[in-house]
C-alpha positions in Angstrom: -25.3 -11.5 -31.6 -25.7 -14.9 -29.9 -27.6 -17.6 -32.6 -30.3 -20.1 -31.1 -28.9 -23.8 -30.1 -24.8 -22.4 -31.4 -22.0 -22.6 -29.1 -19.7 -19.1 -29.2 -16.3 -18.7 -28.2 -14.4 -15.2 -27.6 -10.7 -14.8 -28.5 -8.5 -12.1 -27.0 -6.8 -9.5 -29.3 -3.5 -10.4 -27.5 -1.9 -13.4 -28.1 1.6 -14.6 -26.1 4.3 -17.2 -27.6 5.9 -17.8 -24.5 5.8 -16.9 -20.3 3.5 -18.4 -18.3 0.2 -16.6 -18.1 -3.4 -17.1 -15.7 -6.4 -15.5 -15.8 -9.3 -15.1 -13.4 -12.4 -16.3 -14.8 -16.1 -15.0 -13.7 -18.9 -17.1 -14.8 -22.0 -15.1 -13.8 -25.6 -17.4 -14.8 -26.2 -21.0 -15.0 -23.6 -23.0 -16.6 -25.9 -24.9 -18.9 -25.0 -28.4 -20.6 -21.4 -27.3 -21.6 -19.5 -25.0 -19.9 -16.0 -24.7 -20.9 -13.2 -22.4 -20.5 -9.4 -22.8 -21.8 -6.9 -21.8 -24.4 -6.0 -21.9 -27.8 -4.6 -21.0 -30.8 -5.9 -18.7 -33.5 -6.7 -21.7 -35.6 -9.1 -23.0 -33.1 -12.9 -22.5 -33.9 -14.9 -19.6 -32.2 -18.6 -21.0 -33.8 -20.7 -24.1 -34.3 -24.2 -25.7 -34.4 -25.3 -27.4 -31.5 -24.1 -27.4 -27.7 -20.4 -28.5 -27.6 -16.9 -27.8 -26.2 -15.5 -25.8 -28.7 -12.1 -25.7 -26.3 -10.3 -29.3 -26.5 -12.3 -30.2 -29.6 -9.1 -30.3 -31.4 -5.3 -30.4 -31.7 -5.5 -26.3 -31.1 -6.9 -26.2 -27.9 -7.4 -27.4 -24.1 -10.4 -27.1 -22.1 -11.8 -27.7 -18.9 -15.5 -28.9 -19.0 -16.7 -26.7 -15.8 -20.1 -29.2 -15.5 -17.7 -32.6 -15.1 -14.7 -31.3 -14.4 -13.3 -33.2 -18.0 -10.1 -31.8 -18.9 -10.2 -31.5 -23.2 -8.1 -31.6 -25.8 -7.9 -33.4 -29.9 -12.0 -34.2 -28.7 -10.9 -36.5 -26.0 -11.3 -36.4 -22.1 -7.9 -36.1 -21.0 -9.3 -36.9 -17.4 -10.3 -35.6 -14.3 -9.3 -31.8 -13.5 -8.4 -31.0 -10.9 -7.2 -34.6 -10.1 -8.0 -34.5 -6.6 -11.4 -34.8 -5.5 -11.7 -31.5 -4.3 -12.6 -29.6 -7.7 -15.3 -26.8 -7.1 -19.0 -27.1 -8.2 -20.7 -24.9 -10.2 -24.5 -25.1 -11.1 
């Protein structure tokens, strides 16, 4: 059950430790303040007070910050993604 001013994550059942791997990703609503989809590992954390990107926010995970196009990781804007101008906007 979703928890008042919390951000959530989901984790899959599967996990991979090799390959390269891509998923399609379909974002139905308004994105809100954060909006942030990526990977990690099973260390990462799935629950926390407040709005944040819980992708990126540490050493065992990347995210992409779908409002400013921020690519995440160890809590730090890693820059731009994608790095050309021509990333897509969402509202």
């Amino acid at each position: 059950n979703p928890v008042a001013q919390s951000t959530d994550g989901a984790r899959s059942k599967i996990g991979f430790r090799q390959g390269r791997h891509a998923w399609e990703v379909m974002w139905e609503g308004p994105l809100g303040t954060v909006a942030v989809v990526g990977i990690a590992t099973k260390e990462a954390p799935m629950i926390c007070n407040g709005y944040v990107a819980l992708l990126g926010s540490d050493e065992h995970s990347w995210g992409w910050n779908l409002v400013d196009n921020h690519l995440l990781h160890n809590g730090d804007s890693q820059g731009n993604y994608p790095l050309l101008n021509n990333a897509p906007k969402y509202q």
